[in-house]
C-alpha positions as CSV (number, residue, x, y, z in Angstrom):
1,X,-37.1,33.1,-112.5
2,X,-39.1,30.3,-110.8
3,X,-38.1,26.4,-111.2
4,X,-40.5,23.5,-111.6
5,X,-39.1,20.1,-111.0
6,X,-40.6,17.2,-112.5
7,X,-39.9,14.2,-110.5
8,X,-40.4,10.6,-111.2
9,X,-41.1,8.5,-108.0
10,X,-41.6,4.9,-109.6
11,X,-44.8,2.7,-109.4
12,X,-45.8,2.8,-105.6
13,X,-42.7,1.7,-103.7
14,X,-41.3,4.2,-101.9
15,X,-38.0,2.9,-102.5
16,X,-38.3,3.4,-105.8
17,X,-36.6,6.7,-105.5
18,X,-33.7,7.6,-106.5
19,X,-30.9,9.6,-104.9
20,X,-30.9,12.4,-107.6
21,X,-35.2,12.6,-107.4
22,X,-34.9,12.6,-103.2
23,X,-32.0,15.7,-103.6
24,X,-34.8,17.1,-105.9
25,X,-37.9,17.3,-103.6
26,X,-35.1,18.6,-101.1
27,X,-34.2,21.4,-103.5
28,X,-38.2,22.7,-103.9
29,X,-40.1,25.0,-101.9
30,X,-43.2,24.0,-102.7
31,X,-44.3,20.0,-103.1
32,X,-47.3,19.6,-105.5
33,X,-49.3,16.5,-104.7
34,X,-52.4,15.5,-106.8
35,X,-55.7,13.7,-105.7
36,X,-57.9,12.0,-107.4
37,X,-61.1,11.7,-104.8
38,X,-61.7,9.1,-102.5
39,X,-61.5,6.2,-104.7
40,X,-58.0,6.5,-105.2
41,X,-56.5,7.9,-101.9
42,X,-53.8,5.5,-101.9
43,X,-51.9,7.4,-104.7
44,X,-51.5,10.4,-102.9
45,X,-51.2,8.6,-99.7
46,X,-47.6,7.6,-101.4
47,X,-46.4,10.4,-102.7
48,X,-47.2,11.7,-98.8
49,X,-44.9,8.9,-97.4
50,X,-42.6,9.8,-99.7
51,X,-42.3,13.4,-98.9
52,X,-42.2,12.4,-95.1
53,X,-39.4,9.6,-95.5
54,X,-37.1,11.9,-97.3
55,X,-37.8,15.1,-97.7
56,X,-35.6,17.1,-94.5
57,X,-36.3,20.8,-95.9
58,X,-38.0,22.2,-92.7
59,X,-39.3,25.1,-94.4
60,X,-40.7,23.2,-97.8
61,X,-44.6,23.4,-98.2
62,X,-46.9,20.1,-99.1
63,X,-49.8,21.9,-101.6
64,X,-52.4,19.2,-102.7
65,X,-54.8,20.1,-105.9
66,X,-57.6,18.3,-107.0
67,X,-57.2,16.5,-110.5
68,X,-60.2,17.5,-113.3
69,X,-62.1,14.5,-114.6
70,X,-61.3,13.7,-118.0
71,X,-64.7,14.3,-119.8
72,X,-65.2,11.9,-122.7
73,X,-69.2,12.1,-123.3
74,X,-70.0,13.4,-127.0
75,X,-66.5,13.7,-128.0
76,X,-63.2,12.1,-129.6
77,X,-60.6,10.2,-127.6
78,X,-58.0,13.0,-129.1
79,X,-60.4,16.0,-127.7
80,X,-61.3,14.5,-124.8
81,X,-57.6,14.9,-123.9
82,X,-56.9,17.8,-125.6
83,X,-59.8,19.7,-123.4
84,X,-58.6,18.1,-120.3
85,X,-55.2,19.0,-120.5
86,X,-56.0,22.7,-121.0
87,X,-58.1,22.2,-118.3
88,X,-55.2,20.8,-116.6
89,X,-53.1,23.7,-117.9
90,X,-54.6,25.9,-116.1
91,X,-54.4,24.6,-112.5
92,X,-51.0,24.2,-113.0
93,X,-50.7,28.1,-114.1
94,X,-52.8,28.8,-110.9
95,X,-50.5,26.7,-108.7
96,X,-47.2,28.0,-109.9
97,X,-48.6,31.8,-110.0
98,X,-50.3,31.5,-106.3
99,X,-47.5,28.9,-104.3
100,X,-44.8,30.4,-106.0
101,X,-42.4,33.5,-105.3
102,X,-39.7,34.1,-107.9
103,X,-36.3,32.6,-107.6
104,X,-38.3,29.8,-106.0
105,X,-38.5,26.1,-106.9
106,X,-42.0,23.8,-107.4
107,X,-41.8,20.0,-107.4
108,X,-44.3,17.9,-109.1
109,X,-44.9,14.2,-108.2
110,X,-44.8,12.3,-111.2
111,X,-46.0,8.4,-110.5
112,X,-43.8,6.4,-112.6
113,X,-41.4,8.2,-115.0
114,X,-42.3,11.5,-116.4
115,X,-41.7,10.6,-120.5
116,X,-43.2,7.5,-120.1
117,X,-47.5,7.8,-121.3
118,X,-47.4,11.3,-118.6
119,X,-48.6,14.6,-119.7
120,X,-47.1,16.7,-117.2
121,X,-44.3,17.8,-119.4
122,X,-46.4,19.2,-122.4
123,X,-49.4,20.7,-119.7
124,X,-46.5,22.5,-118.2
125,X,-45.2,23.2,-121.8
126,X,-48.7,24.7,-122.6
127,X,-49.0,27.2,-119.2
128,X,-45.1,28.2,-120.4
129,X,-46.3,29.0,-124.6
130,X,-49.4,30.9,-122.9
131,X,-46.8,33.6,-121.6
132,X,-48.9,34.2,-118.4
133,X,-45.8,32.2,-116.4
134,X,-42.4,32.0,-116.8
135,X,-40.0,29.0,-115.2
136,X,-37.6,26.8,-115.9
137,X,-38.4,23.2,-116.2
138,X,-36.1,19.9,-114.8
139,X,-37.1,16.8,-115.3
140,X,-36.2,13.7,-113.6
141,X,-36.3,10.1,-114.5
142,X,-38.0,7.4,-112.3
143,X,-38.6,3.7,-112.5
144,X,-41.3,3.1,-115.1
145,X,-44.2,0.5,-114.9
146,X,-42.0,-1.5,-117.8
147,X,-39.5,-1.9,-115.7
148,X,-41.2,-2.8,-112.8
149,X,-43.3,-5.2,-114.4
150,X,-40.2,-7.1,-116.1
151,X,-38.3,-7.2,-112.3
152,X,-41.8,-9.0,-111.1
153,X,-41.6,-11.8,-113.3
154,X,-37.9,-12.2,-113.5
155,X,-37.5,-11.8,-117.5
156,X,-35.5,-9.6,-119.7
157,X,-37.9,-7.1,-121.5
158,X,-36.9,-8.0,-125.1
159,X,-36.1,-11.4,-127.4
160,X,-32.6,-11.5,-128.1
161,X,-31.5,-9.0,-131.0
162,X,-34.9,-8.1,-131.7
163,X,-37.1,-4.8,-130.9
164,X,-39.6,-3.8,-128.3
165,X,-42.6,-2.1,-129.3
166,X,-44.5,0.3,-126.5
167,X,-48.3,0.7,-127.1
168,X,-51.7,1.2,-125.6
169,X,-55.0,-1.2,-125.7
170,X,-56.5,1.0,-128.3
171,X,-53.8,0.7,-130.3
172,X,-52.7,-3.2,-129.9
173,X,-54.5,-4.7,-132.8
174,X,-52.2,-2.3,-135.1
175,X,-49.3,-3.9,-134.4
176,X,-49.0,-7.7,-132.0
177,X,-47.9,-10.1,-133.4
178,X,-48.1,-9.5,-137.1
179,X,-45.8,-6.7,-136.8
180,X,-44.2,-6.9,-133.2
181,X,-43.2,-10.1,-131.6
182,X,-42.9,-8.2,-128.4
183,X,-45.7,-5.6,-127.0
184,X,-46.0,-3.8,-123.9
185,X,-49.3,-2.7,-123.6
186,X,-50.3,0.2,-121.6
187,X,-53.4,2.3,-120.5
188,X,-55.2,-0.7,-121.7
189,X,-59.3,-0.2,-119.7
190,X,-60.8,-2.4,-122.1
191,X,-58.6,-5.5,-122.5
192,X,-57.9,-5.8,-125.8
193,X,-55.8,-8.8,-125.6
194,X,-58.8,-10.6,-125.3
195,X,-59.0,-10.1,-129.1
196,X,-55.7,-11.4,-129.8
197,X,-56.5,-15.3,-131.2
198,X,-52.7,-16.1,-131.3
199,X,-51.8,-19.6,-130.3
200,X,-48.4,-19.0,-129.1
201,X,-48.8,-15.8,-127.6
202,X,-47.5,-15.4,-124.1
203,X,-48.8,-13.1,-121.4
204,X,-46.5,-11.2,-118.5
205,X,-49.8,-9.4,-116.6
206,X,-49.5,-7.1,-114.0
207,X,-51.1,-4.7,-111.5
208,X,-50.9,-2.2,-108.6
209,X,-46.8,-3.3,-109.2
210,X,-44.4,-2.1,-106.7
211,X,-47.4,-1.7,-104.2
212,X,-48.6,-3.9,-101.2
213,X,-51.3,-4.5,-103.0
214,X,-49.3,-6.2,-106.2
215,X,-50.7,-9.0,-108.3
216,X,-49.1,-10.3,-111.3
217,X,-50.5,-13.4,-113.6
218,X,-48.2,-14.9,-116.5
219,X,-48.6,-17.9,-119.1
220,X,-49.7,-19.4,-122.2
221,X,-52.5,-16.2,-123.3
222,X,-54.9,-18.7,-124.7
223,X,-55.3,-20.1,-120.9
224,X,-54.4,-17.3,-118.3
225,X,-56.7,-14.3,-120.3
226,X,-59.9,-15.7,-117.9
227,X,-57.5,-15.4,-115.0
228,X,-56.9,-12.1,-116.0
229,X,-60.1,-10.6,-116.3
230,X,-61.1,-12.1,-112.8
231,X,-58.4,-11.2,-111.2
232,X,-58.8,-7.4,-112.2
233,X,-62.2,-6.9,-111.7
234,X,-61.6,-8.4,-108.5
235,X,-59.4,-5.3,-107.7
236,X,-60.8,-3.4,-108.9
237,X,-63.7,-3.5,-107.2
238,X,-62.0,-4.4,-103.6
239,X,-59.6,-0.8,-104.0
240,X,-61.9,1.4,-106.0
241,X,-59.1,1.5,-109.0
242,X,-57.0,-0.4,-110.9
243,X,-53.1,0.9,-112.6
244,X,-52.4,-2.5,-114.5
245,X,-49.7,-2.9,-117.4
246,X,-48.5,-6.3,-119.4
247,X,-46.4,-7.3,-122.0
248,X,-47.3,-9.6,-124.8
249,X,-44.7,-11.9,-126.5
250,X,-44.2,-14.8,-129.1
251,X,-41.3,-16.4,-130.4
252,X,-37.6,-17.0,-128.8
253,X,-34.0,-16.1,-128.6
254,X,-32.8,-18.1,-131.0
255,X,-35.3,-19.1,-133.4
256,X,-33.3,-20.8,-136.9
């Protein structure tokens, strides 16, 4: 039976890894390393570094594939995604039927943490429910973008005794603040908080973190949100790409 590994390398920093994910990538035969075309080289320029800082395997194999373009033209955010990742699906099948002998053992790259707003779980879950390949799956944890982004500013993710709610842009007017005093917002291209008119909301903003290339903004929302918007397009159009994350908040500890 074949094994696929699905390793969490944290947001850019290299030493990010943990020991479990580096004995990982040391276990595999085969190190699978997407790309995403010129604009965004420096993602699988880390994973590379990486594999040369710690993997010691002298006979494991580097295999780079090219990641689809999610196509969204004439069609619904839920079947733009559902098309790519059977799209997806079936690169994966071609990369673990083609790389991989049985008995052997694939890893997959995962930036960030694999459960955390990744699909690489349920694409691999699709190629396995097709019955065209049969493996075993691993998965392990790595530092998430949450994480990193509360260790930049220096502040404990949640209010004291009360809940955190995870969430994307499209998604934030459902819930901040009239229903969570605490939001982290991710996959967030259009900027929703731009929309949010709360006086007393606070902003922790952050992007590229755990990279050279980190920038991270906090403060009263109602005066940093211009900052924000300058600041990212400013990235964005200096490195091609932008991986940004933040976490909205109102309220205090101990509020009577």
């Amino acid at each position: 039976m074949k094994t696929v590994l699905i390793v969490g390398i944290g947001t850019g920093n290299p030493e990010h890894m943990t020991v479990q994910a580096i004995k990982a990538l040391n276990s595999a035969d085969c190190l699978f390393i997407p790309t995403k075309g010129e604009t965004k080289t420096q993602l699988a320029d880390i994973r590379r570094d990486i594999v040369s800082r710690y993997v010691t395997k002298s006979e494991s194999r580097v295999v780079e594939f090219e990641v689809p373009v999610r196509q969204t033209q004439d069609r619904s955010y839920h079947r733009s995604v559902d098309d790519w990742h059977a799209t997806l699906a079936a690169v994966y099948e071609r990369l673990l039927t083609d790389q991989l002998r049985e008995g052997q053992t694939g890893a997959f790259l995962v930036w960030g943490d694999p459960m955390l707003y990744d699909s690489t779980i349920r694409i691999l879950d699709r190629v396995r429910s097709s019955g065209t390949a049969a493996f075993n799956v691993s998965v392990i944890p790595g530092i998430t973008s949450i994480q990193a982004l509360a260790a930049s500013h220096r502040i404990p993710l949640n209010l004291v005794g009360k809940p955190v709610e995870i969430t994307t842009g499209r998604r934030l007017a459902e819930s901040f603040p009239h229903k969570s005093e605490t939001s982290v917002v991710m996959l967030d291209g259009q900027q929703a908080f731009l929309a949010i008119e709360d006086p007393d909301a606070y902003i922790y903003w952050g992007a590229y973190l755990g990279t050279e290339q980190e920038i991270v903004i906090s403060g009263p929302l109602s005066l940093v949100k211009d900052d924000i918007v300058k600041a990212r397009a400013e990235a964005r159009q200096r490195h091609g790409w932008i991986m940004d994350i933040y976490l909205l908040q109102k309220g205090s500890d101990f509020e009577e």
